[in-house]
N, C-alpha and C positions, 0 to 999 in steps of 0.2 A: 821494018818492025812488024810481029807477025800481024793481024787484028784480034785474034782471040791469042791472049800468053798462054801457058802452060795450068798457074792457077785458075783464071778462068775456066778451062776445058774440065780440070778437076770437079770446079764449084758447079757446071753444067755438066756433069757426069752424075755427081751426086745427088744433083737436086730430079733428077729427070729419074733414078730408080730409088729416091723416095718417090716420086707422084705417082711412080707404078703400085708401090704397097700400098700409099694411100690408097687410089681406086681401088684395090681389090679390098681394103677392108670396108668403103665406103660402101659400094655397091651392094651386098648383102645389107647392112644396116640401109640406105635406103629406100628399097621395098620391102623390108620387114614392117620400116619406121612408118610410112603410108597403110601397109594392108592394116595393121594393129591401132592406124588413125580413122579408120574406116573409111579411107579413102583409096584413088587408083592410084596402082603402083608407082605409076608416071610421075605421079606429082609429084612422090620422095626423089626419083631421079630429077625431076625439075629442080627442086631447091640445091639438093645438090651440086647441079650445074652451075647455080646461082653462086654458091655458098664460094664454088673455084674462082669462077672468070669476074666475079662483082666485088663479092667482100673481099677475094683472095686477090686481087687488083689494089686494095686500098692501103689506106696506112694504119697504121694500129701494134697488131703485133703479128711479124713477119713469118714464124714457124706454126702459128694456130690456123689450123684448117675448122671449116663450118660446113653446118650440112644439117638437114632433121636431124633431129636428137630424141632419142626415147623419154629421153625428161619433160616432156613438151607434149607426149603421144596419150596421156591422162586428159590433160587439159584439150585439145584438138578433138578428142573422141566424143567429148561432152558438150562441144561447142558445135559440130556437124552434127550429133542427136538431136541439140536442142533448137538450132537456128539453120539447121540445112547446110548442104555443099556450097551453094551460090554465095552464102554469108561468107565464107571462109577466107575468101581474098578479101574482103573489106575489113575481116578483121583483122588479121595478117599487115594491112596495109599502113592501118591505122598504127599498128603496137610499133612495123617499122618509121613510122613519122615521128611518133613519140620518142622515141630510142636519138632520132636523127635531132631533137630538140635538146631534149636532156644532153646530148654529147655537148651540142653550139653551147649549150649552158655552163660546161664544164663540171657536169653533176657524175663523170663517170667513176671518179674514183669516191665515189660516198656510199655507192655500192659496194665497195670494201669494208663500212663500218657496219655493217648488216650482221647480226649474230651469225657466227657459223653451227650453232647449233639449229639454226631455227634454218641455214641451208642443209645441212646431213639432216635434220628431218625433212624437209619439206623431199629431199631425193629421195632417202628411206619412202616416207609414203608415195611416192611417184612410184618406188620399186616395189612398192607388196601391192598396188590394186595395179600394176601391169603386168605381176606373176600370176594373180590372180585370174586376172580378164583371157592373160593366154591360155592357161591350164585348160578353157573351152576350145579356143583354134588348137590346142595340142592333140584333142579329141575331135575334130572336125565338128566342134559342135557351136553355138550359137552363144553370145556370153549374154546372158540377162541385161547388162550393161549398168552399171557402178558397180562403187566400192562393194558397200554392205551388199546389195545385191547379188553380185559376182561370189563373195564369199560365202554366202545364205545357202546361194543353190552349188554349192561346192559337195556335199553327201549324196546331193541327185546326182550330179552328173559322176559323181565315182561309181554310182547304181549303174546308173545308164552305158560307161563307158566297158565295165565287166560283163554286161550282157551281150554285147555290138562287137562283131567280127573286123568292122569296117574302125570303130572305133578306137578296138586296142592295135589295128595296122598303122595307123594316123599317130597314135601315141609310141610303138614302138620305134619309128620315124623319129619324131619330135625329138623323144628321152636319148636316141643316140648322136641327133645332131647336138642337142646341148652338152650330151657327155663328152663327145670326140672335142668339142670348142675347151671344155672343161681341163681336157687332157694334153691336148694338143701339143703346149711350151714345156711338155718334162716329152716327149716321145719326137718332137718335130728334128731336133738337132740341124743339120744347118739347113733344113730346111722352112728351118722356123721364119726367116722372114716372107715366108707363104701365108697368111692372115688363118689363125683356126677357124674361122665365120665361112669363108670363101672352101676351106674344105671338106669342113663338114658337111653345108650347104651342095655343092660339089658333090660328095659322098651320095649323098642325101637323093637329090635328083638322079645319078646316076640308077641308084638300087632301086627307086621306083620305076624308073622308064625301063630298066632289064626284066624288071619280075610283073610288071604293068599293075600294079598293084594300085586298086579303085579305090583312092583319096583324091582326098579336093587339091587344086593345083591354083597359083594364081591366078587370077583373070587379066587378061591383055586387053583391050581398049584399043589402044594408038594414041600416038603422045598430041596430035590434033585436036583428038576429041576429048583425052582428058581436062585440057587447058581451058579455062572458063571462067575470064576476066570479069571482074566486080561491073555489073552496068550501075545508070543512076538509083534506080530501082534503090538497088542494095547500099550505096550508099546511104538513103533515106533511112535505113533502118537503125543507122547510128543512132536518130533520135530514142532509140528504144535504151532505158536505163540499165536493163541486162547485159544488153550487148555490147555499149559501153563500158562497161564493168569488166566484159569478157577482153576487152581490147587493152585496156590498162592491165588485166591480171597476165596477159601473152606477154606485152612490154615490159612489165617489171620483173616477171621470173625469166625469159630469153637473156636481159638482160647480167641477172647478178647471176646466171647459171655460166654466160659467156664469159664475166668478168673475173669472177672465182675458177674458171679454167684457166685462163690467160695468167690469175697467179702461179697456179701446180705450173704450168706450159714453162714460167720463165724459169722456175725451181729445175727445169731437166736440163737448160742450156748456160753456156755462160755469153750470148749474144746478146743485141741490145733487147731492153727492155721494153715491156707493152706502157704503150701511152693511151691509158684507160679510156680518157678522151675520146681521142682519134677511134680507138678499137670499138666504141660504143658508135660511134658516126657511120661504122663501116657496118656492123652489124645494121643497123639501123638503115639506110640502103640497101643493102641488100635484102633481109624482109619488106622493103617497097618495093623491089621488084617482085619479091616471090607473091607480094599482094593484088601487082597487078596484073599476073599472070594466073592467079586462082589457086596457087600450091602453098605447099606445107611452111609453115615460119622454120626458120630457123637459127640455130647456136651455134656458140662454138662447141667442138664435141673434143672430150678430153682423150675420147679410145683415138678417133682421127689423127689429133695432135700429137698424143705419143708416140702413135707407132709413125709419124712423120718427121718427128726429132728422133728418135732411136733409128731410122732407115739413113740417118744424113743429110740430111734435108739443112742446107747452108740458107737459101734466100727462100722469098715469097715466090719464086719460081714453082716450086713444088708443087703447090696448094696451086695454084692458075691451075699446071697441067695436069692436075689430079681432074679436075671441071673440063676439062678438053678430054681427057680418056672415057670420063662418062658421057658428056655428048657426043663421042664416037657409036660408044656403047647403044643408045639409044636411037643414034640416025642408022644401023646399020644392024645390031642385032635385038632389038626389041622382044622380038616372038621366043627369044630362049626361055625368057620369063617365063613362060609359059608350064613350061618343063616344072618349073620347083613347087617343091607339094608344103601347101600351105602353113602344117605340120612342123616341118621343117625350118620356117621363119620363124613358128612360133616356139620354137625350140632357141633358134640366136634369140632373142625377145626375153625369153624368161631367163637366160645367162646374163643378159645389160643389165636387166629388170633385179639379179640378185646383187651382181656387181653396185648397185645405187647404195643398197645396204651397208652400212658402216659396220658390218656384222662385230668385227673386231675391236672397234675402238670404241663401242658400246659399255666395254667390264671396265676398262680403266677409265674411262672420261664416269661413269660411277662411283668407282671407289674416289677417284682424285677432286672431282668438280660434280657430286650430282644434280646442284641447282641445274649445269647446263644437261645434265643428261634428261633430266623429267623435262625441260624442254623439246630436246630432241625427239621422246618418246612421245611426247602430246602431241606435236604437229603433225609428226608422221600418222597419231591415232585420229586425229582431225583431219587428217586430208582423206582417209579410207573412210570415214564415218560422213563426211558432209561432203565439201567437194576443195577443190585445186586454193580457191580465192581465199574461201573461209578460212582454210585451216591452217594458208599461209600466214591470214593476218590472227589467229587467234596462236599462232605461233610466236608474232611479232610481238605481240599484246603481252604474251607472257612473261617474253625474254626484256619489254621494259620493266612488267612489275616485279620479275627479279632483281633486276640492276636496282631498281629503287630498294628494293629490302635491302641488298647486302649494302649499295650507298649509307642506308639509315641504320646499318645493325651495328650493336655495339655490346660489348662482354661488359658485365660488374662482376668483379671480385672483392672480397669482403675477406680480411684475415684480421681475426682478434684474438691474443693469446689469452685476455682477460686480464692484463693489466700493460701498461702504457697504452702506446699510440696505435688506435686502430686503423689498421690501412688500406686504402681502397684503390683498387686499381682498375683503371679504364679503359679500354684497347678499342677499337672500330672507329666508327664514326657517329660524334655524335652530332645528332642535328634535333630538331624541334619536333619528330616524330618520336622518338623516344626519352623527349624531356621529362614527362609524366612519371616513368619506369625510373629514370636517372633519380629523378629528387623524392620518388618515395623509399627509394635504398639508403639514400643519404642523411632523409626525417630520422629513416627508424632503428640510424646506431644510435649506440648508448652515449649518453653527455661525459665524453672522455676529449680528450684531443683527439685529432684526426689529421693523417698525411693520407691526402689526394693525389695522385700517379696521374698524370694524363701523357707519360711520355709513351706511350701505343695509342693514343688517338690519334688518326689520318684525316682526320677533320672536324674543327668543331666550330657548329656554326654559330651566329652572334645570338642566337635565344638560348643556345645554351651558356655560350660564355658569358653574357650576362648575370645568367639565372646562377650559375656556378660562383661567380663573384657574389652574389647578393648574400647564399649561402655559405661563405666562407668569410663573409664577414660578421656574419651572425654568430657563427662557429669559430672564431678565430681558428681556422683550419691552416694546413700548411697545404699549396697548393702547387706542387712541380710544372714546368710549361710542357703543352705538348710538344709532338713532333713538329720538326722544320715543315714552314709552310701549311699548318697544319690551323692555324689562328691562334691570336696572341691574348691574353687573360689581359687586363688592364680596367680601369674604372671608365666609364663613359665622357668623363671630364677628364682622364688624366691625355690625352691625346696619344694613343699609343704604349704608354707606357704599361709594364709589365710585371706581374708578380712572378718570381722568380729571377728579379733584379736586383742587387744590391742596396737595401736600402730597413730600413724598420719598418715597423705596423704604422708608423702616420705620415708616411712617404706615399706621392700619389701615384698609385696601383704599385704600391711596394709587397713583395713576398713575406708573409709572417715567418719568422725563423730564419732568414736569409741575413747573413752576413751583413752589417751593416750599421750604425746607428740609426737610433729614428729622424734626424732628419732629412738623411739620403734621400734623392731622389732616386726613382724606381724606375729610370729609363734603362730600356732594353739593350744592355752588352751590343755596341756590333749593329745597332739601327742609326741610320742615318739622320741626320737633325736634329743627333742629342732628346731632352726630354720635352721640349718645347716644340720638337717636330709634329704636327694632326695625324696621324694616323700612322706612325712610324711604327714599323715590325708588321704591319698587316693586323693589328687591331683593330678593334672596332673602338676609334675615337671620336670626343668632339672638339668642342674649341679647347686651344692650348692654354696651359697654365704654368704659372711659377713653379719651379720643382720643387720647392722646399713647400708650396701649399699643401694642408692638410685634406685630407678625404675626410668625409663625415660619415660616421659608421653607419650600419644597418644597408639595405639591400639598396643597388645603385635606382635611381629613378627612371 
């Protein structure tokens, strides 16, 4: 019997020239993803490396490759401004320990319950202040650094960039590597599983090294001296409240930006599924390595993984040898780096950077759902206007105190023809936020009969079903049940029972007008325990009573 069968050679055929597209798309994205961090290039190759042979080792989800991610390259830039390169692996180290706890906790799939609006903005703003920030390296120029900042001096540097020989060569650079990336998948034909990053980039280097053309070019180091392990020193400085801040704001976005790939990831195949868990424990490891190694955090990247499942890519194979071709890369061709003009990166950079942008699903997620698009748009205008943390959580903040409006909202309609029964109908939810509004609708119809609708309420909670009965017994009103599940009308003593039961006006919690004589009990059709049962149909009951007991009029106590 052979040792490897025929499928086997297949499944290691496959997997071995996906990890080749991987790298070549990897490798562009990370030294873009470093220089645009303000850090050495090396680093984004370090994680990288990480991202294959660490995370790409574990369990989680088998086709998602990891590596720096541009979504992450906001947050990094402002965290090396404000706390130095040496802090970087501490905090790195820390967001992957926290990542590595939350998994043991089983908290990874709660990251799924996260507004996806309040993720398409939080990307969105990751993607306009890293369009912004390059638009300076597009110019070989210097970015102010932040959001408002970056975009403030955006009319200088258009001054400056039309005057500068040097600077309209650097942008003419730039604008065709991002256009050829742009073009690439309608002109590539079969040779589209060539990454457009690696050719434009490719492209790119080649025409400046033929025409020697004086732009900036990455800086090379050595991957020795990049590397620069957290000492105790810097652990000390966890005590500083910012920087703590800064370590949980790394672990909670690394985290729901890997977890929310790993969804799209399983939507391209039909293999087994990510175990949210496990895939947060792996990430989580593997930024403790890249923390104590001094380099970039990293995610899982959704460009990585796809062009990883669309190359064929059968097992976790891929993703390993993808981290094996770039530590080749790095032991053996370093100084090519060299060669690519700065320009250039920042040209891949502002195509991810537009890519983040929901640009599309913006007009319909309006017309259909605006509550979540004015979310979408706030965050994103709060992450460019303040910084990464704030504008995540005042994203968060909003998309609760929407879910609390539309929980509490609820429609009155009023149709009176001017003679018989005026009829009011109810649809939302009602709850005790909108009790006030409910019963000054209900004061100020005219002293006529009255049929109350609550069959479109999706929830009504016990202040108002109370307060509903109190006035409907005032009003001898006729009072339809809500919707299933929605809570049951009944008197406080009647244990359960229900208006809208069969029974008359002195039947307890009997329906006015409902089929029945008066002294039907008003136990709910279809509830268990009959009318004697406490709380039967989901009312709000108390102690049980004889069926044929009468209710005493006026509002329940």
């Amino acid at each position: 019997m052979p040792l490897i069968t025929a499928e086997r050679r297949r499944t290691l055929r496959a997997d071995v020239t996906a990890s080749l597209v991987v790298f070549l798309v990897a490798l562009p994205l990370c030294v873009g993803v470093a220089v645009a961090s303000g850090v050495p290039a090396e680093l984004g190759l370090i994680t990288g490396i990480v991202g294959g042979l660490v995370t790409g080792l574990l369990p989680g989800s088998s086709l998602q490759v990891s590596g720096p991610a541009a979504g992450l390259t906001v947050l990094v830039f402002t965290a090396v401004s404000e706390y130095g390169l040496p802090a970087l692996g501490v905090i790195v180290l820390g967001a992957g320990l926290i990542q590595v706890v939350l998994g043991a906790l089983r908290l990874g799939r709660w990251f799924r319950a996260i507004s996806l609006a309040v993720v398409q903005g939080m990307l969105a703003g990751i993607g306009l202040v890293l369009i912004a920030g390059q638009l300076y390296a597009l110019a070989d120029a210097k970015a102010p650094g932040g959001g408002l900042a970056d975009l403030a001096g955006l009319p200088r540097l258009v001054l400056a960039t039309l005057t500068s020989q040097h600077a309209l060569l650097a942008l003419a650079v730039g604008v065709g590597t991002a256009r050829l990336i742009a073009v690439w998948p309608r002109i590539s034909g079969r040779a589209g599983v060539v990454p457009g990053a690696l050719v434009a980039v490719g492209a790119a280097t080649a025409l400046t090294a033929l025409l020697d053309l004086p732009i900036s070019r990455v800086e090379v180091q050595g991957l020795l001296h990049a590397i620069q392990p957290p000492g105790l020193s810097d652990a000390a400085r966890l005590a500083d409240v910012g920087l703590a801040a800064t370590v949980v704001a790394f672990a909670l976005i690394a985290s729901a930006e890997s977890l929310f790939s790993a969804n799209a990831v399983d939507r391209l195949h039909s293999g087994r599924r990510t175990d949210y868990d496990k895939e947060l424990m792996a990430q989580g490891a593997g930024n403790t390595v890249c923390g104590l190694l001094g380099s970039l955090p990293m995610t899982a990247v959704i460009v990585r993984s796809s062009a990883n499942v669309r190359a064929g890519a059968r097992t976790k194979l891929s993703r390993v040898l993808h981290g094996v071709w770039l530590l080749l890369f790095v032991a053996l061709l370093p100084q090519a780096l060299s060669y690519v003009p700065t320009a250039a990166l920042a040209g891949v950079l502002i195509h991810a950077g537009w890519k983040l942008i929901p640009v599309r699903e913006i007009r319909p997620l309006w017309r259909d759902h605006r509550g979540e698009a004015v979310v979408l748009i706030v965050t994103a205008a709060a992450i460019v206007t303040t910084n990464m943390f704030e504008g995540v959580l005042i994203g968060l903040l909003l998309a609760v105190v929407k879910t609390a409006w539309a929980m509490s909202h609820v429609h009155i309609s009023v149709s009176d023809s001017g003679a018989g029964a005026v009829r009011v109908r109810l649809t939302g939810n009602a709850t005790f936020l909108r009790l006030p509004r409910i019963l000054d609708t209900l004061e100020a119809l005219p002293q006529r009969h009255v049929e109350l609708d609550l069959s479109g309420v999706r929830h009504l909670d016990h202040a108002c079903m109370t307060a509903l009965q109190g006035w409907a017994d005032e009003r001898n009103a006729h009072i339809s049940q809500p919707a299933a599940g929605a809570g049951t009308l009944g008197g406080p003593e009647s244990g359960g029972a229900a208006r809208g039961a069969p029974g008359g006006p002195e039947a307890a919690g009997a329906v006015r007008g409902a089929p029945g004589g008066p002294e039907a009990a008003g136990a709910v059709r279809g509830a268990p325990g009959g009318p004697e049962a406490a709380g039967a149909a989901g009312s709000a009951g108390g102690p049980a009573r004889s069926p044929a007991a009468p209710r005493p009029k006026g509002p329940p106590a």
